[in-house]
C-alpha positions as CSV (number, residue, x, y, z in Angstrom):
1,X,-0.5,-19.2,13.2
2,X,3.3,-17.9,13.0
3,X,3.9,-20.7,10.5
4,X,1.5,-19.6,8.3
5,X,2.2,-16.1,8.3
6,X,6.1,-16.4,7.9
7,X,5.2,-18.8,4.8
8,X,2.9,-16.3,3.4
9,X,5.7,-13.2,4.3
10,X,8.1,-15.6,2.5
11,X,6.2,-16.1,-0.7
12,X,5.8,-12.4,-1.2
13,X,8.0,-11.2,-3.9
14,X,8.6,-14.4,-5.2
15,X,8.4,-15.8,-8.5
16,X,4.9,-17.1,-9.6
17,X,3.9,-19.7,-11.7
18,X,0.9,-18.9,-13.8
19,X,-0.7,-21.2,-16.4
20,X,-4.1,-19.2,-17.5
21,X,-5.4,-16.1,-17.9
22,X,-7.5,-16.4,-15.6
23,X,-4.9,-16.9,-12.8
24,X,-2.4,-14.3,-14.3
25,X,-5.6,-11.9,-13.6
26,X,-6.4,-13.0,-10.3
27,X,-2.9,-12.5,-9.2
28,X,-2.4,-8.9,-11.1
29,X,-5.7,-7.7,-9.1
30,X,-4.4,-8.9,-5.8
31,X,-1.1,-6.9,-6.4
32,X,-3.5,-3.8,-7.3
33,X,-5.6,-4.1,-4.4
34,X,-2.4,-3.9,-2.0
35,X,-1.0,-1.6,-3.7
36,X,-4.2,0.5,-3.2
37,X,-4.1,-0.5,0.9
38,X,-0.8,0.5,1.1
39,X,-2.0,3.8,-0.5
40,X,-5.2,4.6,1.7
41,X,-2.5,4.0,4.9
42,X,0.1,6.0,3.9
43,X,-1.5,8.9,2.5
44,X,-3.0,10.0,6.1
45,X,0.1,9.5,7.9
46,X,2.1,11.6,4.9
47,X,-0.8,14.3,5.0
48,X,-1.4,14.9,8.5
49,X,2.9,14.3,9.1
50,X,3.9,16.1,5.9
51,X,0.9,18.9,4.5
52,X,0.2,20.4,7.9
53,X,-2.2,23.7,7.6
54,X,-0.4,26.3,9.4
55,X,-3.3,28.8,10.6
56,X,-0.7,31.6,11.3
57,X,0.2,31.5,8.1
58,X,-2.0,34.2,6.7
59,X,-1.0,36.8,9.4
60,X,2.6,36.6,9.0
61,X,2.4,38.5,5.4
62,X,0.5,41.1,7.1
């Protein structure tokens, strides 16, 4: 199981060989899609680290 993971960690990035259409869009939705998981995990973190609701904040203009 390491193998196979350090090979796929190793081909990311990499150059890719594609000889359709049909492959060239296979391989442009699979970017898309991580780029939309990396998306849905990071925007929690950054909101609940980043864009915290202060409820005091109403009362200190008072």
């Amino acid at each position: 199981m390491g193998n196979s993971v350090t090979e796929c960690l190793n081909c990311v990035g990499g150059i890719v060989k594609i000889g359709t259409l049909v492959e060239y869009y296979d391989y442009i939705k699979a970017v898309e899609y991580l780029i939309c998981v990396g998306f849905l995990i990071s925007f929690p973190i950054f909101y609940k680290k980043i864009i915290k609701y202060d409820g005091d904040a109403d009362k200190r203009h008072e």
